[in-house]
N, CA, C and O atoms as a GROMACS GRO file, in nm:
protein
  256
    1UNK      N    1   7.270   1.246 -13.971
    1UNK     CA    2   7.321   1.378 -13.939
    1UNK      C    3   7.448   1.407 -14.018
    1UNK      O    4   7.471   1.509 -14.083
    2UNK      N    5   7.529   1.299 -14.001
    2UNK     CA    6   7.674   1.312 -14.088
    2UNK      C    7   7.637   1.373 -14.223
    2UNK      O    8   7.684   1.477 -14.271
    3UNK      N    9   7.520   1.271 -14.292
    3UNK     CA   10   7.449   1.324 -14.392
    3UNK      C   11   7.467   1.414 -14.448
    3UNK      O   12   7.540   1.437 -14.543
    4UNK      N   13   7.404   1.471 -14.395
    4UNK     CA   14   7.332   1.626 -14.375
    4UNK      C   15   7.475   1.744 -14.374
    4UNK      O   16   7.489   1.809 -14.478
    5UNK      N   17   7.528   1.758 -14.313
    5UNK     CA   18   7.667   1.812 -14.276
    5UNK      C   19   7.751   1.777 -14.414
    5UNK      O   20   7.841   1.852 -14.452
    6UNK      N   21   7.723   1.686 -14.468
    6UNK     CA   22   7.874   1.692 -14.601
    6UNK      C   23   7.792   1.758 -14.744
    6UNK      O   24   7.848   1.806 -14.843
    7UNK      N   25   7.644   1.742 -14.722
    7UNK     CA   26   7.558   1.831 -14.787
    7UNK      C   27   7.618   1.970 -14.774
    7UNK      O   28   7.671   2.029 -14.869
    8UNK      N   29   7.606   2.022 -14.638
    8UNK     CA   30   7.592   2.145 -14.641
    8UNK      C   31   7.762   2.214 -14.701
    8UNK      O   32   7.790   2.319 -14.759
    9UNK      N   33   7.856   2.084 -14.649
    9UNK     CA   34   7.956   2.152 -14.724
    9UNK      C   35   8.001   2.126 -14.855
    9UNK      O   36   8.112   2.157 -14.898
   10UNK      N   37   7.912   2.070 -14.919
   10UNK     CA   38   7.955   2.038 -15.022
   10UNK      C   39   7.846   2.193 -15.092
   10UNK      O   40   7.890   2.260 -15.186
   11UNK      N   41   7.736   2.217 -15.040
   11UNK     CA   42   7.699   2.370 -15.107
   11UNK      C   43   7.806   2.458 -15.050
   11UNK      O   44   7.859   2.543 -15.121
   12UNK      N   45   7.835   2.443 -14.943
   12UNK     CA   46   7.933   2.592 -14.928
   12UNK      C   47   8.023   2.576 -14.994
   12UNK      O   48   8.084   2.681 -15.010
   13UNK      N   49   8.071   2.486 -15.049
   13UNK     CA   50   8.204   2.488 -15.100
   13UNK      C   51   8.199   2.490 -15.253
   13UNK      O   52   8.294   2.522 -15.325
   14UNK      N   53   8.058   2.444 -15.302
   14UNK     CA   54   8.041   2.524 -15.448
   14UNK      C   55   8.014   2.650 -15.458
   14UNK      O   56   8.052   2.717 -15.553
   15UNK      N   57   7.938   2.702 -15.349
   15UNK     CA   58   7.907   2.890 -15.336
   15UNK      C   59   8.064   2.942 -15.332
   15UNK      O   60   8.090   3.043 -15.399
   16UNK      N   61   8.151   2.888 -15.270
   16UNK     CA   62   8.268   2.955 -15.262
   16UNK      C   63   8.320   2.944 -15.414
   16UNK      O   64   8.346   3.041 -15.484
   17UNK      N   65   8.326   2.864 -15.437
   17UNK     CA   66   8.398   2.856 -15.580
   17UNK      C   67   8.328   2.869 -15.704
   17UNK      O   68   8.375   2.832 -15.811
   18UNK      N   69   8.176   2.940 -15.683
   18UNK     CA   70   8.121   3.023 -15.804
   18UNK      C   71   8.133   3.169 -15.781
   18UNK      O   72   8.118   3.254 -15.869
   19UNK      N   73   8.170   3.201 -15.606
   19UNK     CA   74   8.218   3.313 -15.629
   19UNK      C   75   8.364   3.349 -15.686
   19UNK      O   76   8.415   3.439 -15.753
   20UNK      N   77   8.399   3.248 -15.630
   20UNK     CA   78   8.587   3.274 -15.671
   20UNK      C   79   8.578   3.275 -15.802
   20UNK      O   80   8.676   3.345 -15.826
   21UNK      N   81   8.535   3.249 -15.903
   21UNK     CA   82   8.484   3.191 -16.041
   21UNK      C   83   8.444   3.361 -16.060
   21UNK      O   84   8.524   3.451 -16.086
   22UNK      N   85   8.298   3.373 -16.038
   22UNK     CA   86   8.276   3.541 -16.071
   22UNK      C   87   8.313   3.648 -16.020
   22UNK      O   88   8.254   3.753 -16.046
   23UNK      N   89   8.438   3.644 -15.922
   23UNK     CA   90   8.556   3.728 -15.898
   23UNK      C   91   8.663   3.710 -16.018
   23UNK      O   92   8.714   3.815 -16.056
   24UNK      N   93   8.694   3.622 -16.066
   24UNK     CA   94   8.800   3.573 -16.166
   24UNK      C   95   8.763   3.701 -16.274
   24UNK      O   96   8.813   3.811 -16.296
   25UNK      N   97   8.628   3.613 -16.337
   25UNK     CA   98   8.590   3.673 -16.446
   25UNK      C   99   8.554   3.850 -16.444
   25UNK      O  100   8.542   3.911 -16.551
   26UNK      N  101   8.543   3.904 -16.341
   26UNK     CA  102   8.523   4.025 -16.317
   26UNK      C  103   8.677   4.102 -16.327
   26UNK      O  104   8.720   4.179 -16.414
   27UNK      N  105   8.739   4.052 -16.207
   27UNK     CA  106   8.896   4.072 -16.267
   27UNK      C  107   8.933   4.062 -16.414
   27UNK      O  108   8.942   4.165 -16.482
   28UNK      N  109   8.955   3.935 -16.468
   28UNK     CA  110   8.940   4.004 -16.652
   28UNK      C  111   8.866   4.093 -16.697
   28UNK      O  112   8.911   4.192 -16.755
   29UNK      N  113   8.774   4.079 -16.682
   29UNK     CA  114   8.711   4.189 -16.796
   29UNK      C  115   8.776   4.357 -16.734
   29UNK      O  116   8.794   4.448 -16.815
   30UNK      N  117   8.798   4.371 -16.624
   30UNK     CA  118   8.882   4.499 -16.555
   30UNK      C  119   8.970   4.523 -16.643
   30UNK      O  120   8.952   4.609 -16.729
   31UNK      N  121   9.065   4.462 -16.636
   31UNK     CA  122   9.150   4.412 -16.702
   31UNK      C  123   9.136   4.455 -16.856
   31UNK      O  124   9.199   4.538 -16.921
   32UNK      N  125   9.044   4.378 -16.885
   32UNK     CA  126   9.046   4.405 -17.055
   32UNK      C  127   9.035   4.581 -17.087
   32UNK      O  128   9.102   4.659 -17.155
   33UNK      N  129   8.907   4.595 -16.994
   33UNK     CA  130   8.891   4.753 -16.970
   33UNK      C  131   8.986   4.859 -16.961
   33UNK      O  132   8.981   4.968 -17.019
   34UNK      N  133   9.070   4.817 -16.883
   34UNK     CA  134   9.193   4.885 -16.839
   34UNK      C  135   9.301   4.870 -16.958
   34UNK      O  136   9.370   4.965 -16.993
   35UNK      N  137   9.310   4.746 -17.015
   35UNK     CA  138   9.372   4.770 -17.184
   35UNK      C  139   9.340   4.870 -17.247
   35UNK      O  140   9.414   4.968 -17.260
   36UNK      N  141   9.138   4.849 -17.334
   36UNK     CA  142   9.167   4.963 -17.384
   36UNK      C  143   9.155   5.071 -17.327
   36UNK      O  144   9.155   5.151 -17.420
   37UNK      N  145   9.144   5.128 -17.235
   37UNK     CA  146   9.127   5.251 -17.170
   37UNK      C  147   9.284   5.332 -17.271
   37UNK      O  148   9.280   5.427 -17.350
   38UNK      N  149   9.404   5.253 -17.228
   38UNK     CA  150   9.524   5.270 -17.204
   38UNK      C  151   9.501   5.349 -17.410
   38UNK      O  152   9.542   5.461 -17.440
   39UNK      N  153   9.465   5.300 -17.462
   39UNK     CA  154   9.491   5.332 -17.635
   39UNK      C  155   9.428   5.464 -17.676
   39UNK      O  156   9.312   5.457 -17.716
   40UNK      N  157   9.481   5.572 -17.672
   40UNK     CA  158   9.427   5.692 -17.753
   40UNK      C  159   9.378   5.686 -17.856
   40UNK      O  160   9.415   5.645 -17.966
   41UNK      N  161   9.280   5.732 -17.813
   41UNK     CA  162   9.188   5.772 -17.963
   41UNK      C  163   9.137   5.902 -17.964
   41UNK      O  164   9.153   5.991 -17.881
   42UNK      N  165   9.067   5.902 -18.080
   42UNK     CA  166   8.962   6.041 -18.067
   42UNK      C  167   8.836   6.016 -18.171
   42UNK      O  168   8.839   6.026 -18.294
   43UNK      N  169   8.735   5.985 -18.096
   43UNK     CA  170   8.597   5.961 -18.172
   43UNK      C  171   8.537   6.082 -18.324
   43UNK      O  172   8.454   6.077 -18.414
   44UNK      N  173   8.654   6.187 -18.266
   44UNK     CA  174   8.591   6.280 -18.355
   44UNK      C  175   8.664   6.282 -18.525
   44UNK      O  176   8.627   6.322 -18.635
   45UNK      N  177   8.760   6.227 -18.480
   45UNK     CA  178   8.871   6.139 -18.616
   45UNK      C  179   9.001   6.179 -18.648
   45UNK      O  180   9.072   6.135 -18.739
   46UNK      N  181   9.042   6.314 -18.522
   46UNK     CA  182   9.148   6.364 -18.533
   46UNK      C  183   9.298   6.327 -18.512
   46UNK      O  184   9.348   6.291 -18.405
   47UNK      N  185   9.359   6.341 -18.626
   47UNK     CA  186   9.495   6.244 -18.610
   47UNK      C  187   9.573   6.250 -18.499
   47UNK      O  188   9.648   6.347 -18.491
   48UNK      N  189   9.573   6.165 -18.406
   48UNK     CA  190   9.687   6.164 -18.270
   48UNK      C  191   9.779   6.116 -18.266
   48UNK      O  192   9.848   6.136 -18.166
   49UNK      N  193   9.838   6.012 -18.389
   49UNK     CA  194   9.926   5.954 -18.369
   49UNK      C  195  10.066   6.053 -18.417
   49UNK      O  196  10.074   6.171 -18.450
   50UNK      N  197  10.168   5.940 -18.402
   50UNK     CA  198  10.310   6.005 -18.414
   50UNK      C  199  10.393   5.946 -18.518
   50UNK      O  200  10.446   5.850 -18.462
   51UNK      N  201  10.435   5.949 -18.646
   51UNK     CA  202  10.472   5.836 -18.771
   51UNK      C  203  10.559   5.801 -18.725
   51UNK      O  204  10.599   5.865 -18.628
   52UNK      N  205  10.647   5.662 -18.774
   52UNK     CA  206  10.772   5.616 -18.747
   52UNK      C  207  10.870   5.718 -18.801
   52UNK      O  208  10.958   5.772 -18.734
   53UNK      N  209  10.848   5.738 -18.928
   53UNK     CA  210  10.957   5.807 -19.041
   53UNK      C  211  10.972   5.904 -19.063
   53UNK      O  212  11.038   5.950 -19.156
   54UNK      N  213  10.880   5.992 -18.929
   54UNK     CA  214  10.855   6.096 -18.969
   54UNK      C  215  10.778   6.233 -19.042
   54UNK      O  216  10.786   6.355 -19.035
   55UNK      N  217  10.684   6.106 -19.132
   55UNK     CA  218  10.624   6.183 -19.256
   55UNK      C  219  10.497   6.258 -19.234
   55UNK      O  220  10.419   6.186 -19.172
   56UNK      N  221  10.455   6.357 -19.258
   56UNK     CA  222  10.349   6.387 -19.238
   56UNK      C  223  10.221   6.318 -19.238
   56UNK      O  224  10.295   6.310 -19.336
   57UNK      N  225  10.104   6.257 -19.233
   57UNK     CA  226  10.007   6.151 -19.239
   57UNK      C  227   9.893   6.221 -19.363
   57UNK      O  228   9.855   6.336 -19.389
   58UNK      N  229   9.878   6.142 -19.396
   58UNK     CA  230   9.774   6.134 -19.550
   58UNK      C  231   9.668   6.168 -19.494
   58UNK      O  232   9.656   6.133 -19.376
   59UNK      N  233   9.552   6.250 -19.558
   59UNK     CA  234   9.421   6.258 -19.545
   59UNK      C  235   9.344   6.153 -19.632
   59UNK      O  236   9.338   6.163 -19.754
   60UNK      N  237   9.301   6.076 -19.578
   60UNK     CA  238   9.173   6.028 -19.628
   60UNK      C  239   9.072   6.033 -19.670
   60UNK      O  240   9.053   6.154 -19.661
   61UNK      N  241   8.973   5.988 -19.718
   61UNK     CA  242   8.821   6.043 -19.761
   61UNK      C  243   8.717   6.073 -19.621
   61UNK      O  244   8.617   6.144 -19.623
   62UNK      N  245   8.770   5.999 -19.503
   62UNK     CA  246   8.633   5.994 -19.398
   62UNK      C  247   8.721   6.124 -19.278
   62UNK      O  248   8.695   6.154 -19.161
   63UNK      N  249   8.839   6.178 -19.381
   63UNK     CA  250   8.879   6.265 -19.255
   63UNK      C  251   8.842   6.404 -19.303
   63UNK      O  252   8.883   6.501 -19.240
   64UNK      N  253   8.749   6.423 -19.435
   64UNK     CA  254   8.727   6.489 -19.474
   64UNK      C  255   8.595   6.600 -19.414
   64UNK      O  256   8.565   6.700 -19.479
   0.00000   0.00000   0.00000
């Protein structure tokens, strides 16, 4: 019977800690998500940024 009983906690206690495990990893990737969320862009190619120096920003060939 003792057996049996350190079985069962020895599964509960790996179920716990593959969830704690794919809670972890879910939290990062949030996380990562929530990085780039944070970075402006614009898919359509329009300049958003702001220069250090001031200068107006160059056109390129693909902003054409």
């Amino acid at each position: 019977m003792s057996d049996t009983k350190d079985k069962q906690d020895r599964e509960e206690f790996c179920m716990k800690e593959k969830k704690n495990k794919q809670s972890q990893q879910r939290d990062r990737a949030q996380s990562e998500r929530n990085k780039k969320e944070k970075i402006p862009s614009d898919v359509l190619g329009s300049y958003t940024g702001v220069p250090q120096d001031g200068e107006k920003p160059e056109q390129d060939a693909d902003d054409l």
